[in-house]
C-alpha positions as a printed Julia matrix, in Angstrom:
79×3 Matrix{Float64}:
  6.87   -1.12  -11.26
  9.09    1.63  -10.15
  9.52   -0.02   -6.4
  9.97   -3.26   -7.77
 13.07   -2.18   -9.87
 14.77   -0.33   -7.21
 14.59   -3.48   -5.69
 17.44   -4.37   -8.09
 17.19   -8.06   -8.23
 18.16   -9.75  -11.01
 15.88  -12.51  -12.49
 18.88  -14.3   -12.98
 18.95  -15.33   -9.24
 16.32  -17.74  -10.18
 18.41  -19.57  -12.74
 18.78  -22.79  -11.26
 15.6   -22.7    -9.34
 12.94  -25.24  -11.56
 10.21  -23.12  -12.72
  7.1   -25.23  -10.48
  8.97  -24.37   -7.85
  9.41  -20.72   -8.54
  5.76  -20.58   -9.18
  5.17  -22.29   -5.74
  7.11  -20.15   -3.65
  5.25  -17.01   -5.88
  2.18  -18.27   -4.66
  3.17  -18.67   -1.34
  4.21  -15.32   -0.79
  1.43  -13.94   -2.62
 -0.91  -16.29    0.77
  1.24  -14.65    3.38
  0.41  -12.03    5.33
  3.67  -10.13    7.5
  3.26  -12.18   10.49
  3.35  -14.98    8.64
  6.51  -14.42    6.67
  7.95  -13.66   10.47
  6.96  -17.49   11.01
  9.33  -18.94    8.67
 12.68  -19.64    8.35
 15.14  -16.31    7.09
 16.34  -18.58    3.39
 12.85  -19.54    2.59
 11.29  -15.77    3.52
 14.07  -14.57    0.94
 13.33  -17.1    -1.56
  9.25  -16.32   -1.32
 10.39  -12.7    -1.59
 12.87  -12.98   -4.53
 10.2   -14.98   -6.42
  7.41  -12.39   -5.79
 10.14   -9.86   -6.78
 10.92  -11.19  -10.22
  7.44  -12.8   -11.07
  5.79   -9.57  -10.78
  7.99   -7.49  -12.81
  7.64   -9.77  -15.48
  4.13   -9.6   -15.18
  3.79   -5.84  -15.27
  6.09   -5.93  -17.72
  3.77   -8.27  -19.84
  0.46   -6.07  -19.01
  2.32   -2.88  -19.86
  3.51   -3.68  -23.46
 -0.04   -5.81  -23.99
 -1.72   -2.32  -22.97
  0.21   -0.22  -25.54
 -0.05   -2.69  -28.05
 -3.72   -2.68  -27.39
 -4.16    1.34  -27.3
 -1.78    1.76  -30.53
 -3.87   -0.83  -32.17
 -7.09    1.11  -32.03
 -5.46    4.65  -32.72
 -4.58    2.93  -36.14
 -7.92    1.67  -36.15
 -9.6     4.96  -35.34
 -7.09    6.35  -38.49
């Protein structure tokens, strides 16, 4: 999560992007291997990488808070 922050991109870059597309290009990148990403044109490497970049943050983001909602909840259980 740490390296992905430092990354600094703002999710915001994706405004105007349509979400199936965003999702696309997510999955994409997540297909590629290096070499591959060399393949490709310099915009649409950026875009696969920004995507990536933003989708997984929210998505360790989302696993993070489920997992402390998930350990608080049986502390108070256990209580």
């Amino acid at each position: 999560m740490q390296f992905l922050q430092e990354i600094a991109l703002s999710p915001a870059i994706l405004d105007d992007v349509p979400a199936h597309r965003i999702a696309r290009l997510r999955r994409q990148g997540e297909r590629y291997f290096t070499d591959g990403l060399l393949d490709i044109t310099s915009d649409r490497r950026l875009a696969i990488l920004a995507s990536c970049v933003v989708e997984w943050s929210a998505a360790i983001a989302d696993t993070v808070v489920e997992t402390h909602d998930r350990i608080v909840g049986s502390v108070f259980r256990e209580a």
